[in-house]
mmCIF entry with sequence, helices, sheets and N, C-alpha, C, O atoms, coordinates in Angstrom:
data_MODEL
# 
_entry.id   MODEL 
# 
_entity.id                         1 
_entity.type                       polymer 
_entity.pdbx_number_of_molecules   1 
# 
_entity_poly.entity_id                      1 
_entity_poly.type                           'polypeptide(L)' 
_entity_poly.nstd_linkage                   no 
_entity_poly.nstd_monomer                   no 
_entity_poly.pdbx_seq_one_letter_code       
;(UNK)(UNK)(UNK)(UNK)(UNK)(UNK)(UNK)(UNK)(UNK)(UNK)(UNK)(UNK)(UNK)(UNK)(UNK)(UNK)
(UNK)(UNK)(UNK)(UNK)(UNK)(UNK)(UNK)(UNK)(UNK)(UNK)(UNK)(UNK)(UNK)(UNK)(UNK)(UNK)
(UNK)(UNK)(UNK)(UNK)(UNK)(UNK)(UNK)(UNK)(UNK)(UNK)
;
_entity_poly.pdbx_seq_one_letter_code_can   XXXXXXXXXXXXXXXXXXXXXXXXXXXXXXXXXXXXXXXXXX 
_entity_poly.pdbx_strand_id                 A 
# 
loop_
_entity_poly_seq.entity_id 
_entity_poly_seq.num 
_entity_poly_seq.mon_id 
_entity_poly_seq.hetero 
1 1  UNK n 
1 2  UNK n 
1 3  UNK n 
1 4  UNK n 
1 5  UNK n 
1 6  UNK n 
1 7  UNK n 
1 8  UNK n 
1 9  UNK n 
1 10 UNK n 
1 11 UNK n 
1 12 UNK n 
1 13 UNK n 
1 14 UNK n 
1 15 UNK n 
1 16 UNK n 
1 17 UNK n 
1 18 UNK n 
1 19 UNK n 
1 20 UNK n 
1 21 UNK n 
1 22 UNK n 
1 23 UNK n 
1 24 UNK n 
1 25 UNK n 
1 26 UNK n 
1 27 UNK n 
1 28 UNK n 
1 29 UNK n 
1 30 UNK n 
1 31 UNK n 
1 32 UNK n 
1 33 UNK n 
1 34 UNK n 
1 35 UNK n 
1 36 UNK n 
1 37 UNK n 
1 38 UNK n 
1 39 UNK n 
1 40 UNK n 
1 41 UNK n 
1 42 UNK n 
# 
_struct_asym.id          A 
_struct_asym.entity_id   1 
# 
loop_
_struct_conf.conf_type_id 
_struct_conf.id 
_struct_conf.pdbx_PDB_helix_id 
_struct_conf.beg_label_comp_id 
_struct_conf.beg_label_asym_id 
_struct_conf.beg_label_seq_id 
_struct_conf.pdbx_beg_PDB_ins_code 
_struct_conf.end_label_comp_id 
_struct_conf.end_label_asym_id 
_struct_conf.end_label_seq_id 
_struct_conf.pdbx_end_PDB_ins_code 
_struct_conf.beg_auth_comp_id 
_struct_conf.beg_auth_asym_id 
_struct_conf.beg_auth_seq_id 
_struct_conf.end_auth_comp_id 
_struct_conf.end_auth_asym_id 
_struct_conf.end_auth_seq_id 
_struct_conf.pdbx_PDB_helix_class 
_struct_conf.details 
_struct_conf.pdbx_PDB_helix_length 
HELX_P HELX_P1 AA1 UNK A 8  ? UNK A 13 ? UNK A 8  UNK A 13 1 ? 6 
HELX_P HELX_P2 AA2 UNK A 16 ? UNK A 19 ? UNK A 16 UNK A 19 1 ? 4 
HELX_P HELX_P3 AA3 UNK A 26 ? UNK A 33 ? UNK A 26 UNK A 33 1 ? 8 
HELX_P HELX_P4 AA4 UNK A 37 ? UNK A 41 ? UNK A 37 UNK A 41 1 ? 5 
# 
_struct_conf_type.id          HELX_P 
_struct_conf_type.criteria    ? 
_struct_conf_type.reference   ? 
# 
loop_
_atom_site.group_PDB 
_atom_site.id 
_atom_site.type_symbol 
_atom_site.label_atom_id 
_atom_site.label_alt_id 
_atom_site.label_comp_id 
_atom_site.label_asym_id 
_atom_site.label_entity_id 
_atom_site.label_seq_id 
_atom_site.pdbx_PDB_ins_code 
_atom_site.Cartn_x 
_atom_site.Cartn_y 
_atom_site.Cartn_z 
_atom_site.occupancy 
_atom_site.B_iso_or_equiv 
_atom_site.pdbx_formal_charge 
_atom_site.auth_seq_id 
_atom_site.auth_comp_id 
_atom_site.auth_asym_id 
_atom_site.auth_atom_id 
_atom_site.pdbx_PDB_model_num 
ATOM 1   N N  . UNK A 1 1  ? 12.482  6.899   -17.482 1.00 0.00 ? 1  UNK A N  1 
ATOM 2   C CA . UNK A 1 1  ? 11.217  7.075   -18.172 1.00 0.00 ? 1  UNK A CA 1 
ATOM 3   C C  . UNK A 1 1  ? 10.162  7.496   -17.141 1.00 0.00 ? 1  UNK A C  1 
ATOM 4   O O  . UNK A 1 1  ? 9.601   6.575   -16.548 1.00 0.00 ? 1  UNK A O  1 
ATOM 5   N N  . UNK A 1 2  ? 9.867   8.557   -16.888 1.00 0.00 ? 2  UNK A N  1 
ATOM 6   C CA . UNK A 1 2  ? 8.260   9.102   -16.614 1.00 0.00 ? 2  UNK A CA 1 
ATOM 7   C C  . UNK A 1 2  ? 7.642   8.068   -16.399 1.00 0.00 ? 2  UNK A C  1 
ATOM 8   O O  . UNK A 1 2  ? 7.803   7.202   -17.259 1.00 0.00 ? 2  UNK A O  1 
ATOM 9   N N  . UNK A 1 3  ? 6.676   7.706   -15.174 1.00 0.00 ? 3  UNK A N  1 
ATOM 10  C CA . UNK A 1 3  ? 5.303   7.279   -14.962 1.00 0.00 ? 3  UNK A CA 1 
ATOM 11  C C  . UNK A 1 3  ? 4.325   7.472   -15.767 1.00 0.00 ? 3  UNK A C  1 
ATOM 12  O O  . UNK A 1 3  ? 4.319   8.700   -15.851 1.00 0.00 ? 3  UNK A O  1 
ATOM 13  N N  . UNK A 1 4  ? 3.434   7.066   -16.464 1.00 0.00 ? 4  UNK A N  1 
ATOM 14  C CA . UNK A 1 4  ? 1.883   8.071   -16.657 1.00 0.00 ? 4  UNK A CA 1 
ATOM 15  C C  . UNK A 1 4  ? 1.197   8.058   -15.582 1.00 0.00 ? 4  UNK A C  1 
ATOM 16  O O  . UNK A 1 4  ? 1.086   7.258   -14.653 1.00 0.00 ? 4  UNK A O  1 
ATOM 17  N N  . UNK A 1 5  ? 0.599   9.392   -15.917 1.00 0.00 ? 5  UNK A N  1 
ATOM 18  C CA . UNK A 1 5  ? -0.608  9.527   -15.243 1.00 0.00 ? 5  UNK A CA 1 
ATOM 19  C C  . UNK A 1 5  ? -1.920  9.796   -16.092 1.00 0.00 ? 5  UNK A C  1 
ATOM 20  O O  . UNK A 1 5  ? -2.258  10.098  -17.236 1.00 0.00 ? 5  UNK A O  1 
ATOM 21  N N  . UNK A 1 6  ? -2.386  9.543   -15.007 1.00 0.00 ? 6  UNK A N  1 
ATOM 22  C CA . UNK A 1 6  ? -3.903  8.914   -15.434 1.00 0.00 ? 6  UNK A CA 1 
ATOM 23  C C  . UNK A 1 6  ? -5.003  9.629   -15.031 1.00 0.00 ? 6  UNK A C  1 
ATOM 24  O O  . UNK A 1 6  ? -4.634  10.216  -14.014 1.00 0.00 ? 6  UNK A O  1 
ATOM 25  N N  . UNK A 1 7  ? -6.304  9.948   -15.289 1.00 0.00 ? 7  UNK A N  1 
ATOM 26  C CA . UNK A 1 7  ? -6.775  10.852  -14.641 1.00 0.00 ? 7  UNK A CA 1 
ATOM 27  C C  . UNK A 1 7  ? -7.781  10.289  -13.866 1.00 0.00 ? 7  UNK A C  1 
ATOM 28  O O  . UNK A 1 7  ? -8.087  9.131   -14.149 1.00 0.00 ? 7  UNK A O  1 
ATOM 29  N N  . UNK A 1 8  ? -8.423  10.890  -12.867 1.00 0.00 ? 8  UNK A N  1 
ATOM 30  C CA . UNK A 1 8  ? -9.690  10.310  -12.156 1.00 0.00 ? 8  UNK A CA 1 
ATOM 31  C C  . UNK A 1 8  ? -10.381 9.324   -12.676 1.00 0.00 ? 8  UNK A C  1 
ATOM 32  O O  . UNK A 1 8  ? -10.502 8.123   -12.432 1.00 0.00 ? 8  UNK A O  1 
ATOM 33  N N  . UNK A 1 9  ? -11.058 10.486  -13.880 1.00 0.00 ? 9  UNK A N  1 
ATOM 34  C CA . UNK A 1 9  ? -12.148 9.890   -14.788 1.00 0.00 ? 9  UNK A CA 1 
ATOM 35  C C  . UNK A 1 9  ? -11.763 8.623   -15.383 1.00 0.00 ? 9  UNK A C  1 
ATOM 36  O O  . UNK A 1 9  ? -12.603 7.732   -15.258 1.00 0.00 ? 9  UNK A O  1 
ATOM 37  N N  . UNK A 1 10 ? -10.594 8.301   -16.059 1.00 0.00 ? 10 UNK A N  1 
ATOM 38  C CA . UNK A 1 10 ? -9.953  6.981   -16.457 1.00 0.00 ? 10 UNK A CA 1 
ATOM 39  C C  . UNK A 1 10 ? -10.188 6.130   -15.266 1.00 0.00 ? 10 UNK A C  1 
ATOM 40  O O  . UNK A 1 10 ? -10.919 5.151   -15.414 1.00 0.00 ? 10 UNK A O  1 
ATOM 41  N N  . UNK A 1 11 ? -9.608  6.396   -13.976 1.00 0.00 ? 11 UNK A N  1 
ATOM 42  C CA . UNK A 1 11 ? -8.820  5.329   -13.046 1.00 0.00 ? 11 UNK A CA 1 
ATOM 43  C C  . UNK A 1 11 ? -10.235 4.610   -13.051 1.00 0.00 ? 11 UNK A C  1 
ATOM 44  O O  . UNK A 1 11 ? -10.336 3.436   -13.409 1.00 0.00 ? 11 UNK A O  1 
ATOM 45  N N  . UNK A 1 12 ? -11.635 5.583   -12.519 1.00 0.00 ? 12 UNK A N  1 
ATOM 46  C CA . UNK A 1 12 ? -12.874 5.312   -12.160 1.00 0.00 ? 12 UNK A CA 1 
ATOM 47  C C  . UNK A 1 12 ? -13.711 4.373   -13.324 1.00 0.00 ? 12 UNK A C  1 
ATOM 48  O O  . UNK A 1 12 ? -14.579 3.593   -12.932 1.00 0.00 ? 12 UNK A O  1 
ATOM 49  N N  . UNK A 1 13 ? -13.423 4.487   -14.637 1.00 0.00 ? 13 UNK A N  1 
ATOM 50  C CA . UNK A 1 13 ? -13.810 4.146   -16.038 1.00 0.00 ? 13 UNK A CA 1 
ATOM 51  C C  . UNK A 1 13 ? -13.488 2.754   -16.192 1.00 0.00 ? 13 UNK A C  1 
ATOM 52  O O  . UNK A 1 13 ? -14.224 1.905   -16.696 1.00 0.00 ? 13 UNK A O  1 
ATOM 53  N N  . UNK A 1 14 ? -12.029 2.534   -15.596 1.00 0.00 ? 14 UNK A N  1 
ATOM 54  C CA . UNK A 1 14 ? -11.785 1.390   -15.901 1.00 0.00 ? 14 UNK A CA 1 
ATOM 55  C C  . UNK A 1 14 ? -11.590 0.208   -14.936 1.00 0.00 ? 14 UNK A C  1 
ATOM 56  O O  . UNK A 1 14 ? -11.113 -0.898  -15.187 1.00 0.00 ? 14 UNK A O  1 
ATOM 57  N N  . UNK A 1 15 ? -12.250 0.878   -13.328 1.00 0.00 ? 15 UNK A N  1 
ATOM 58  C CA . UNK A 1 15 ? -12.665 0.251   -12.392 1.00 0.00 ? 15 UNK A CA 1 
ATOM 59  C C  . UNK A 1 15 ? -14.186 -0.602  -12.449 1.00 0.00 ? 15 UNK A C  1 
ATOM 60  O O  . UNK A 1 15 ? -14.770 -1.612  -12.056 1.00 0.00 ? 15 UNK A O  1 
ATOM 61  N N  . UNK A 1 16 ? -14.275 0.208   -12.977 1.00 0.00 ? 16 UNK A N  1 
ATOM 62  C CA . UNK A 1 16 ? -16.089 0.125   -13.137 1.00 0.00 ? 16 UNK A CA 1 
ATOM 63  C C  . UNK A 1 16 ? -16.454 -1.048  -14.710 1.00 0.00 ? 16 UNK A C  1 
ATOM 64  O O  . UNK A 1 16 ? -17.273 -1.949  -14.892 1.00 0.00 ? 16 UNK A O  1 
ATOM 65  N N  . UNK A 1 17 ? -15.227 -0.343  -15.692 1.00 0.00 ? 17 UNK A N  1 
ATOM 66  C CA . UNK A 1 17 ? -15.418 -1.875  -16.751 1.00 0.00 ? 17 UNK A CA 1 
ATOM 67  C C  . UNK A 1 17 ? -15.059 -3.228  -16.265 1.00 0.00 ? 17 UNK A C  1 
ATOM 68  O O  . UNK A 1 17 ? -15.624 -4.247  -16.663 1.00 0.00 ? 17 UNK A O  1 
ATOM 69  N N  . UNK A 1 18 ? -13.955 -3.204  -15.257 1.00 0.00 ? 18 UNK A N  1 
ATOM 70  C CA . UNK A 1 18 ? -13.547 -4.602  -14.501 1.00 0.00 ? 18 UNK A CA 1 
ATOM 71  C C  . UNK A 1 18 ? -14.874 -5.350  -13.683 1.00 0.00 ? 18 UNK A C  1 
ATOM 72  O O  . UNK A 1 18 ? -15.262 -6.505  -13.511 1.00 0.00 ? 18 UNK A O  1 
ATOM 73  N N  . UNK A 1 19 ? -15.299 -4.047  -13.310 1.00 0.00 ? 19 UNK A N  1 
ATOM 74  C CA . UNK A 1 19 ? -16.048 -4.355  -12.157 1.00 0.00 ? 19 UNK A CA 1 
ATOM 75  C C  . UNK A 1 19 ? -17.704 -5.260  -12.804 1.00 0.00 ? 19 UNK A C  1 
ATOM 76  O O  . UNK A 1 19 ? -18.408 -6.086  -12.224 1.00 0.00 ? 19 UNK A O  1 
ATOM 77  N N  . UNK A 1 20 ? -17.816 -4.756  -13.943 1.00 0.00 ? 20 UNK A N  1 
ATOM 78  C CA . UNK A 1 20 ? -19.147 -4.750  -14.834 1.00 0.00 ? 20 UNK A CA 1 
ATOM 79  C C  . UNK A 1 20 ? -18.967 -5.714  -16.037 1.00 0.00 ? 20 UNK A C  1 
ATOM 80  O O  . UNK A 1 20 ? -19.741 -5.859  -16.982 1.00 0.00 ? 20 UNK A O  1 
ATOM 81  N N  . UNK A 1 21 ? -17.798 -6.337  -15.811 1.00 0.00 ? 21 UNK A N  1 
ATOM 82  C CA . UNK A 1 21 ? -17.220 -7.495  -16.756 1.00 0.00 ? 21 UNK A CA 1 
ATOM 83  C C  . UNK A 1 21 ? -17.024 -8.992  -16.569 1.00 0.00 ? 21 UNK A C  1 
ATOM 84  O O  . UNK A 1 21 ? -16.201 -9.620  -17.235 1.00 0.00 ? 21 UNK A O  1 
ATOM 85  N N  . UNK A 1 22 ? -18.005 -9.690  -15.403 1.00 0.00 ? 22 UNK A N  1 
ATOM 86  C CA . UNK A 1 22 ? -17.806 -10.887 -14.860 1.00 0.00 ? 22 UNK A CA 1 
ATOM 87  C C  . UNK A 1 22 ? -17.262 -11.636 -16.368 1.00 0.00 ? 22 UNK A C  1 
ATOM 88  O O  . UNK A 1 22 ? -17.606 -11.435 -17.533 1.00 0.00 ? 22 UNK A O  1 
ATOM 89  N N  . UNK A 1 23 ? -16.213 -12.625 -15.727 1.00 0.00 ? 23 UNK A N  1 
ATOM 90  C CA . UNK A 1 23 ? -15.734 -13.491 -16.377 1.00 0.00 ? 23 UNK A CA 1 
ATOM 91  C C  . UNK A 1 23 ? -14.300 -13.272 -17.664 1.00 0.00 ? 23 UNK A C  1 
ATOM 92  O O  . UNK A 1 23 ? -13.735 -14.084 -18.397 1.00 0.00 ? 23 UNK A O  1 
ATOM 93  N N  . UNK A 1 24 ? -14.123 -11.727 -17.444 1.00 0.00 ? 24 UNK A N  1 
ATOM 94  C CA . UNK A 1 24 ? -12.896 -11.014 -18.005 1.00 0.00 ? 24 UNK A CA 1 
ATOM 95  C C  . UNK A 1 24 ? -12.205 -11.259 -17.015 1.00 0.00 ? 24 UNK A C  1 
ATOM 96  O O  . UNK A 1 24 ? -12.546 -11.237 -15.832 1.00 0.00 ? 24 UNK A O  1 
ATOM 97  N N  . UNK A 1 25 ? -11.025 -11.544 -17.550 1.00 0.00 ? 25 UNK A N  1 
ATOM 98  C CA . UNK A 1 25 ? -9.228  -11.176 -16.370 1.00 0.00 ? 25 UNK A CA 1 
ATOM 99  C C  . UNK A 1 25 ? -9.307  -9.941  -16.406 1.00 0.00 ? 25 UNK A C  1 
ATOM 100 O O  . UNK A 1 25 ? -9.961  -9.105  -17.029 1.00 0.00 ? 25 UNK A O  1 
ATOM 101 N N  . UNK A 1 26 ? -8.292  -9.959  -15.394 1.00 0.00 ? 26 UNK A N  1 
ATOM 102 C CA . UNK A 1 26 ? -7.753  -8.407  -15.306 1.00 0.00 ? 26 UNK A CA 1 
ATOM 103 C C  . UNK A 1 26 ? -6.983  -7.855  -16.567 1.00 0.00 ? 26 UNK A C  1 
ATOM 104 O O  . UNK A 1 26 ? -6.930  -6.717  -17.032 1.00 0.00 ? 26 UNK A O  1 
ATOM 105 N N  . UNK A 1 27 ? -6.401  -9.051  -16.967 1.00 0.00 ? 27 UNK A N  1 
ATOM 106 C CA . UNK A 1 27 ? -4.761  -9.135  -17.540 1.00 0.00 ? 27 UNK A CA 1 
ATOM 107 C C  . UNK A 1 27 ? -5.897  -8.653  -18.797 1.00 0.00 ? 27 UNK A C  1 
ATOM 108 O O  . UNK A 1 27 ? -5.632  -7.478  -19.047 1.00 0.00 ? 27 UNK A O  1 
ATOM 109 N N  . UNK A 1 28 ? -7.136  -9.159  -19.731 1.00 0.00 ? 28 UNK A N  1 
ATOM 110 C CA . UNK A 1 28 ? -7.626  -8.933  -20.869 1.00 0.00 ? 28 UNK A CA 1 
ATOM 111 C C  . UNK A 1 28 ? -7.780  -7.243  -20.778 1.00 0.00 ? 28 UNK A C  1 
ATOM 112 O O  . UNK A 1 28 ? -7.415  -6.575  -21.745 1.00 0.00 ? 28 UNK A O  1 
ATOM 113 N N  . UNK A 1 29 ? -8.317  -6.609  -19.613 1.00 0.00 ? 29 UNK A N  1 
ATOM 114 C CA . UNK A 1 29 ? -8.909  -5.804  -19.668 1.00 0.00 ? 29 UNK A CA 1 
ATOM 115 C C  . UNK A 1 29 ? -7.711  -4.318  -19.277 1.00 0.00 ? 29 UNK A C  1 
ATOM 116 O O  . UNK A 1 29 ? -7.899  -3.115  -19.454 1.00 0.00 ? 29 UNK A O  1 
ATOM 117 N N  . UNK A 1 30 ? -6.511  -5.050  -18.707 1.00 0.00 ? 30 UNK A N  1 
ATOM 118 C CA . UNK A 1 30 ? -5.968  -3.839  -18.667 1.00 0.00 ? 30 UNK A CA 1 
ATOM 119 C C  . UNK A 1 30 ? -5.053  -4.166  -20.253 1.00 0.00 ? 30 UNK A C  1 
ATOM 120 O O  . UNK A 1 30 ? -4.293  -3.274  -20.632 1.00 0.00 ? 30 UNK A O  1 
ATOM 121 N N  . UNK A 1 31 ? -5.155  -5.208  -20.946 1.00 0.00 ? 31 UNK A N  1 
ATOM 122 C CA . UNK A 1 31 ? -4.227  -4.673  -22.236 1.00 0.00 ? 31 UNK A CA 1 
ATOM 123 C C  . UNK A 1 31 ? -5.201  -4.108  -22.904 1.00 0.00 ? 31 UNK A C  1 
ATOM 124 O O  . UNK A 1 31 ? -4.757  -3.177  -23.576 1.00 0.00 ? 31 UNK A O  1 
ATOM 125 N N  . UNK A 1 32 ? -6.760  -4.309  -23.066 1.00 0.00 ? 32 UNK A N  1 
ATOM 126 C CA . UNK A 1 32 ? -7.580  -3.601  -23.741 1.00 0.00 ? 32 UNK A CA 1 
ATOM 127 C C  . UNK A 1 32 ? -7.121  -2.081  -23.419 1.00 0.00 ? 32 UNK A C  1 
ATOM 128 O O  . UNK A 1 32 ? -6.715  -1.604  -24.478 1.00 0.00 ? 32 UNK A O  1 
ATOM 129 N N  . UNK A 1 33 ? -7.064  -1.518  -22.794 1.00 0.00 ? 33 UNK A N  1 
ATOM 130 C CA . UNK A 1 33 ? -6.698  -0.400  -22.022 1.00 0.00 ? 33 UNK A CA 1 
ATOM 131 C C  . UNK A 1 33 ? -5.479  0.291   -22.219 1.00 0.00 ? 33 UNK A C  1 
ATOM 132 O O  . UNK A 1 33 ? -5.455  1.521   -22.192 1.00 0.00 ? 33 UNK A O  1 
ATOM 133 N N  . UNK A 1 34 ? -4.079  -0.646  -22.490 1.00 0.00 ? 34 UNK A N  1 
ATOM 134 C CA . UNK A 1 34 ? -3.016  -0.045  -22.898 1.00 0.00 ? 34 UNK A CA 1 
ATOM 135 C C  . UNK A 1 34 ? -2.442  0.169   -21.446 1.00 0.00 ? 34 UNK A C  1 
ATOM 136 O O  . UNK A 1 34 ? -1.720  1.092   -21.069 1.00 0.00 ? 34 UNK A O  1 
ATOM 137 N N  . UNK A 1 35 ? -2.904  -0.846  -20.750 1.00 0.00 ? 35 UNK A N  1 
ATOM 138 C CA . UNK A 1 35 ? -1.663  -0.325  -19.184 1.00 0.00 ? 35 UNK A CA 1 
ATOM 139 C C  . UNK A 1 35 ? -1.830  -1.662  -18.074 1.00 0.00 ? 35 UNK A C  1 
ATOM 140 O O  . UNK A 1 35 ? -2.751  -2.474  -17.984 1.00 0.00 ? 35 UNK A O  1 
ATOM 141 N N  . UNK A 1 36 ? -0.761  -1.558  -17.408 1.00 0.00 ? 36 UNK A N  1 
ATOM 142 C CA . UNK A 1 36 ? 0.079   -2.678  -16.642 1.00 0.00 ? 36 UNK A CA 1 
ATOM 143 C C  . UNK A 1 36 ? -1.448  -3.118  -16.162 1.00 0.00 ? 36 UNK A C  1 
ATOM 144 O O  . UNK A 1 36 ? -2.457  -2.515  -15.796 1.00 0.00 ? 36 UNK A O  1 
ATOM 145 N N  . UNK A 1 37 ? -1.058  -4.508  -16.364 1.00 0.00 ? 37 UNK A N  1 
ATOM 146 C CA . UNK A 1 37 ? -2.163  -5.197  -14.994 1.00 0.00 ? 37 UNK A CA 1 
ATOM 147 C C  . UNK A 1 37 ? -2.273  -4.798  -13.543 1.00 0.00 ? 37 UNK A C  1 
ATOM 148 O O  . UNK A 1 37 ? -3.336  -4.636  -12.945 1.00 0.00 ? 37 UNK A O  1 
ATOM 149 N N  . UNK A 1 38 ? -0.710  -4.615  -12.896 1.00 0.00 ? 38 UNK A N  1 
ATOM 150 C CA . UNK A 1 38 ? -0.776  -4.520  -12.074 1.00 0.00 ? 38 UNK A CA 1 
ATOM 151 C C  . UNK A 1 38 ? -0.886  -2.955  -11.085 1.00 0.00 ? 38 UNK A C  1 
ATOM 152 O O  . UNK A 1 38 ? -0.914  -2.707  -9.879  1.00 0.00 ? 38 UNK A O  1 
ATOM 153 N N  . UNK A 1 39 ? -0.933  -1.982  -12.585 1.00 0.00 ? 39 UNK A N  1 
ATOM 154 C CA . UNK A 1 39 ? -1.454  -0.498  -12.631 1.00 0.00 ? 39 UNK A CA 1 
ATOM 155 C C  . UNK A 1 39 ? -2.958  -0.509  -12.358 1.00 0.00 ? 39 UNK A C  1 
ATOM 156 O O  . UNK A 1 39 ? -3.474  0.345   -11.637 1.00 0.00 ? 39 UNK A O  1 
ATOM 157 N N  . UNK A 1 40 ? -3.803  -1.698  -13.072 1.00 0.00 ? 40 UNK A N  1 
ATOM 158 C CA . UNK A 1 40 ? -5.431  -1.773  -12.812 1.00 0.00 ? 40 UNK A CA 1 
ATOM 159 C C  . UNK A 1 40 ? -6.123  -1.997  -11.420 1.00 0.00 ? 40 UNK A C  1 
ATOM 160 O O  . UNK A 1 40 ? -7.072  -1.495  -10.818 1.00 0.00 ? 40 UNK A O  1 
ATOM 161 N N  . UNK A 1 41 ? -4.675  -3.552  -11.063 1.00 0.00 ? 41 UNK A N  1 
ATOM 162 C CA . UNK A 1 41 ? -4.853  -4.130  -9.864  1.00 0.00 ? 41 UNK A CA 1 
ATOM 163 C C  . UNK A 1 41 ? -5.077  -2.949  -8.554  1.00 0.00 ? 41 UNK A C  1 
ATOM 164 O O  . UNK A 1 41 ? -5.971  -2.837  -7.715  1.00 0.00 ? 41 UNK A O  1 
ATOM 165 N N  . UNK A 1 42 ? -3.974  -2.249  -8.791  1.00 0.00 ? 42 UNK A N  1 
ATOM 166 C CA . UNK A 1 42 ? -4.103  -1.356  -7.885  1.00 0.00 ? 42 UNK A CA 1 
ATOM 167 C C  . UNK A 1 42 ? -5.275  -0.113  -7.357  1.00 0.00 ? 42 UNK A C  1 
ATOM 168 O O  . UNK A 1 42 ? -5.027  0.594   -6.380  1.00 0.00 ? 42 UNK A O  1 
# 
């Protein structure tokens, strides 16, 4: 199975919702998202 990829604008989008979300997990915000926690983590 293929990787996805993701584009800038996403990676940056959903750095910045983590980042601007005190008191969210990671884990809430990357299933909001539709991708691995540890795809966000990174």
């Amino acid at each position: 199975m293929p990787s996805k990829t993701y584009t800038e604008e996403f990676k940056r989008d959903a750095v910045t919702l983590y980042e601007n979300s005190p008191g969210v997990s990671i884990h809430t915000i990357a299933t909001d998202l539709g991708i691995n926690r540890a795809t966000l983590a990174n």
